[in-house]
C-alpha positions as CSV (number, residue, x, y, z in Angstrom):
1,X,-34.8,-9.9,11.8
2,X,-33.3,-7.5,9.7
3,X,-35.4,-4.7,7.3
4,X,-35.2,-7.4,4.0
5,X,-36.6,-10.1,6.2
6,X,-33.3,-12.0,6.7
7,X,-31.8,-12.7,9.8
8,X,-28.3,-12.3,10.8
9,X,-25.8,-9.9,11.6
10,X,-24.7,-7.7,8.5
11,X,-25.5,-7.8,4.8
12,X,-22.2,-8.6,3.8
13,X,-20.8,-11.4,2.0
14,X,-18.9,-14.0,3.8
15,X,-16.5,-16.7,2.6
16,X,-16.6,-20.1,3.6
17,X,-14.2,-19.4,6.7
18,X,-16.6,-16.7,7.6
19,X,-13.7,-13.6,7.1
20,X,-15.6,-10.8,5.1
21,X,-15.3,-11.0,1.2
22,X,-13.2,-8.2,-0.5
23,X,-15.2,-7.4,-3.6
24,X,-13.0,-4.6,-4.8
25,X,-9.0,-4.2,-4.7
26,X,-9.4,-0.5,-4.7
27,X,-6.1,1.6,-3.6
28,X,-5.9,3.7,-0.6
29,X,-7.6,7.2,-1.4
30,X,-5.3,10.0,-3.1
31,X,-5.7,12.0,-0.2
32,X,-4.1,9.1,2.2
33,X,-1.4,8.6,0.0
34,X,-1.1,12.7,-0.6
35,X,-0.9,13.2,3.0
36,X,1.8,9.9,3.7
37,X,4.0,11.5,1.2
38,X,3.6,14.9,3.1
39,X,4.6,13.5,6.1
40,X,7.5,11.9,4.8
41,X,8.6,14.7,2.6
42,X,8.4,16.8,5.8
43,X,10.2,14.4,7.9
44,X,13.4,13.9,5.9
45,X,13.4,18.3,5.3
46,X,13.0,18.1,9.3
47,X,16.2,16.2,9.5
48,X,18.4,18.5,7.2
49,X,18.7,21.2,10.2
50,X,19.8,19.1,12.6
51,X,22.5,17.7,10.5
52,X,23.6,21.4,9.4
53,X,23.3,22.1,12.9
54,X,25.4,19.7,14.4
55,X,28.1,20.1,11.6
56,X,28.1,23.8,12.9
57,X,28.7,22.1,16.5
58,X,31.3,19.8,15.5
59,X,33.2,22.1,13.3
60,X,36.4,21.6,15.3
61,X,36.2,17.7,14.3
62,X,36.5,18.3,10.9
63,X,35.6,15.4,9.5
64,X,32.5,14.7,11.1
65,X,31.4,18.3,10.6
66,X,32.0,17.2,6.9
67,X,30.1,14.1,7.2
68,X,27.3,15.7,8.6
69,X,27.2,18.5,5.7
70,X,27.7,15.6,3.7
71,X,24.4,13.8,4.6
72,X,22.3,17.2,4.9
73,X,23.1,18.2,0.7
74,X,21.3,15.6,-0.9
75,X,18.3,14.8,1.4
76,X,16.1,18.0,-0.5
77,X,16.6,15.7,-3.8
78,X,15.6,12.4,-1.8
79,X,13.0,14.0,-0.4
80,X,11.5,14.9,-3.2
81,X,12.1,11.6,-4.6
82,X,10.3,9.4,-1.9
83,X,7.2,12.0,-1.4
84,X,6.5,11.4,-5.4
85,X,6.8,8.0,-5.8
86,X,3.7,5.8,-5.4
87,X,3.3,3.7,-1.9
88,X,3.7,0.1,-2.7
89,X,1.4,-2.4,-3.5
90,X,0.3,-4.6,-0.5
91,X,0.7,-8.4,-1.2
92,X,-2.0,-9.6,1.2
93,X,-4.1,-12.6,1.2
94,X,-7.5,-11.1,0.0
95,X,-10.6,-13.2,0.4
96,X,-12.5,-12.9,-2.9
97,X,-15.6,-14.5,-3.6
98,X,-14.7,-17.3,-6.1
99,X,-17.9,-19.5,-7.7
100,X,-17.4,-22.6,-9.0
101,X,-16.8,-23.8,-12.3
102,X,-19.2,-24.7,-14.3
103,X,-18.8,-28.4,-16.1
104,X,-19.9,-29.6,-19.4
105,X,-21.5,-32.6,-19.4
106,X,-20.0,-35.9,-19.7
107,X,-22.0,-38.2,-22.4
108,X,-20.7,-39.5,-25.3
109,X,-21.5,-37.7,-28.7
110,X,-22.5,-39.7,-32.1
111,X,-20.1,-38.5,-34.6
112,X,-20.8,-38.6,-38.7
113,X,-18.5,-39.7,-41.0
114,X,-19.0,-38.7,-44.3
């Protein structure tokens, strides 16, 4: 038995399929999201020097050495882009607790005419 005197495993709610209720639809924390979009910030930056550095490699192929200093001008500005947009939002089944509803009652009313 548990402290409150009830008996069973947890506290929490279950559904009728016995998953775990979600009782709130709360985002991931800022700092999760701050530090997803510093990671991916940090990735894309990490892939500018390799690209100048191979177009430095290839600079006798000129137009790969072009393509590749093609590719490494605009990743700073998508970069910045992706690391301050928002992370999407998840489209999950969530298993909400969902009473039912409540009927009125089905007699028959006397109605005045006047």
């Amino acid at each position: 038995m548990s402290r409150s005197g009830e008996s069973g495993t947890g506290s929490g709610v279950t559904g009728a399929s016995g998953d775990p209720v979600l009782i709130t639809a709360a985002a991931p924390s800022y700092d999760d999201q701050h530090a997803a979009r510093k990671r991916k910030y940090a990735i894309m930056m990490g892939l500018r020097f390799p690209c100048l550095i191979l177009a430095g490699i290839f600079y006798q192929t000129w137009w790969l050495a072009l393509a590749f200093m093609a590719l490494s001008i605009p990743l700073p500005w998508i970069a910045v882009l992706i690391a301050n947009d928002r992370p999407p939002r998840k489209s999950e089944k969530v298993n909400r607790y969902e009473r039912p509803a409540r009927a009125l009652e089905a007699r028959e009313h006397r109605v005045i005419d006047g």
